[in-house]
Each structure stands twice: as structure tokens, then as C-alpha cells.
C-alpha positions in Angstrom: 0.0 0.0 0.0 1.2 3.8 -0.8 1.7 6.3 1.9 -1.0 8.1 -0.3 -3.5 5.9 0.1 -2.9 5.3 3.6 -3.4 9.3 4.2 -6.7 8.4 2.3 -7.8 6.0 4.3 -7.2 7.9 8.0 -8.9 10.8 6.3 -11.8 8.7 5.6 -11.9 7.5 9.2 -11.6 10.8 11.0 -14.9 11.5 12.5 -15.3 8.0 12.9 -12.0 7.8 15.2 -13.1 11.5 17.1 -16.5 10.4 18.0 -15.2 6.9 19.3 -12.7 8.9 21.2 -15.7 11.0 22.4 -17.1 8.2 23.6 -14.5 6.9 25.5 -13.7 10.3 27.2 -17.2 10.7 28.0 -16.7 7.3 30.3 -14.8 8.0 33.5 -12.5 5.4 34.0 -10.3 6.0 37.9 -8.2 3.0 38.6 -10.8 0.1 39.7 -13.5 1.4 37.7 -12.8 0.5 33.9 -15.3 -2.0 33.3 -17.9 0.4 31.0 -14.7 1.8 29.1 -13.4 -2.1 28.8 -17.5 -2.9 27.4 -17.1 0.1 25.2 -13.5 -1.3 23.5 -14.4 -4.7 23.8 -18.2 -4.1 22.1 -16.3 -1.9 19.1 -14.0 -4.6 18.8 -16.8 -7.4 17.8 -18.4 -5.0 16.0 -15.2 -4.5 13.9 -15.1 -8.1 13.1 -11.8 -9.0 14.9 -11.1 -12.6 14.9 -11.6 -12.4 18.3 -12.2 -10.8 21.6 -12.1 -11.7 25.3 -11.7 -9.9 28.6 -9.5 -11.6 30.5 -9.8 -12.3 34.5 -8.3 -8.8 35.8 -10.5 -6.9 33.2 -8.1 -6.4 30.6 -9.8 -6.3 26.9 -7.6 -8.6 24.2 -8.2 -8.7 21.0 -6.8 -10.2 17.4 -6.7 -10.0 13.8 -5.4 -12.5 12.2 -3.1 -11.4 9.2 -3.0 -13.9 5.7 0.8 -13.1 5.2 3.6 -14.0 6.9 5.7 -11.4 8.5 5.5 -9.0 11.7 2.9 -8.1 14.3 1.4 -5.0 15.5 0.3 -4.8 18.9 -1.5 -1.7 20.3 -1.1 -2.0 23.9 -2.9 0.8 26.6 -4.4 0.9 29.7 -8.1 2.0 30.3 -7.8 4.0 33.6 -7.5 7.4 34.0 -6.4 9.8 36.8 -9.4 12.0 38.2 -10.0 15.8 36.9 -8.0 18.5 37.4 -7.7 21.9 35.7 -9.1 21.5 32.2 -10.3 24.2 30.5 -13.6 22.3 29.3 -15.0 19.7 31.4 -13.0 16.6 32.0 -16.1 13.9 30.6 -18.0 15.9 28.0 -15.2 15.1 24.5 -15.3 18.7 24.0 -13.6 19.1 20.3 -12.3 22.7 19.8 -9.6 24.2 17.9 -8.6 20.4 16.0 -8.4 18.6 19.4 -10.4 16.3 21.4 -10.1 17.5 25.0 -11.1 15.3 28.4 -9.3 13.7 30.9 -7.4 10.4 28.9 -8.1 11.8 25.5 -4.3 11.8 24.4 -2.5 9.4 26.2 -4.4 5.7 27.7 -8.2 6.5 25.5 -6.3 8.1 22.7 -4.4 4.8 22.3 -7.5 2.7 22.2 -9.2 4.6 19.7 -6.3 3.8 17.3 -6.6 0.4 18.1 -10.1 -0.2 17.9 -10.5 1.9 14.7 
């Protein structure tokens, strides 16, 4: 596949991967609490069509495409907690988009991974 077509094809999933990302921000998530975020990811995942999906005995959300070529792996590995609010500037649970960014507490570092990886 070309880089271009690859720009083509995140283009084309762009609101797709911000309102998935809205809906996991809109999900508080503190250490202990994950399980709706972990039904969120592992729901999208199914839906996907991933080979399969499983949450495994601590809560943690696995899932697997299986490639038809030989060669390398790509695993997207996260966690589904998040710390509690602080100082935002919009509030931490509503997925406030403004300016080109998604802003609510996990949005760029544990949700924005699994938005990536459940695509």
C-alpha cells in the first residue's frame, strides 16, 4: 500500500475515530473502575469483526486480527484508567472538540491509544 493511500484512508476515518474517542472520554474510568470503558472497547472490537475478543480475568480487553501473510505483528497496547479531573479548561467527561483537538481527561494518552486500536 502507498503512503498516499494510507493518508486516504485515515482521512476517511476521522470522525469516525473523534467520535469513538468522544465516547470513551465521556466514560470516567479511575483506577478500579474500567469496566464500562473495557465494554465500550471490547463491544467496538466485535463489531469491527476482529477474529476475536475476550476480557480476560483482571478486566483487561484482548483482541486479534489474524493477518494472511507471513511477516510482523502489530500490537496496540494501553491501559483503560484514567487519573481524576484536574484543571481543564472544558470539562473533563463531555469530548469537548475545539480548535482540531479532542479535549477530556485520557483523551491523548491511555483513551487516545484505544481509539487507534479499535479503529
Amino acid at each position: 500500500m502507498e503512503t498516499r493511500q494510507l493518508f486516504e484512508l485515515a482521512d476517511a476515518a476521522l470522525a469516525d475515530c473523534v467520535s469513538f474517542g468522544q465516547a470513551l472520554v465521556r466514560i470516567p474510568s479511575p483506577s478500579g473502575q474500567e469496566g464500562a470503558v473495557a465494554e465500550l472497547v471490547r463491544n467496538r472490537m466485535q463489531a469491527l469483526g476482529y477474529d476475536r475478543v475476550w476480557t480476560d480475568e483482571v478486566g483487561n480487553v484482548i483482541g486479534v486480527i489474524r493477518g494472511n501473510r507471513p511477516g510482523k505483528a502489530v500490537l496496540f497496547n494501553c491501559h483503560l484508567d484514567q487519573v481524576g479531573p484536574g484543571g481543564w479548561p472544558y470539562p473533563p467527561h463531555e469530548g469537548v472538540v475545539r480548535d482540531g483537538y479532542l479535549w477530556g481527561r485520557g483523551a491523548s494518552d491511555c483513551k487516545g491509544a484505544l481509539r487507534l486500536g479499535a479503529l
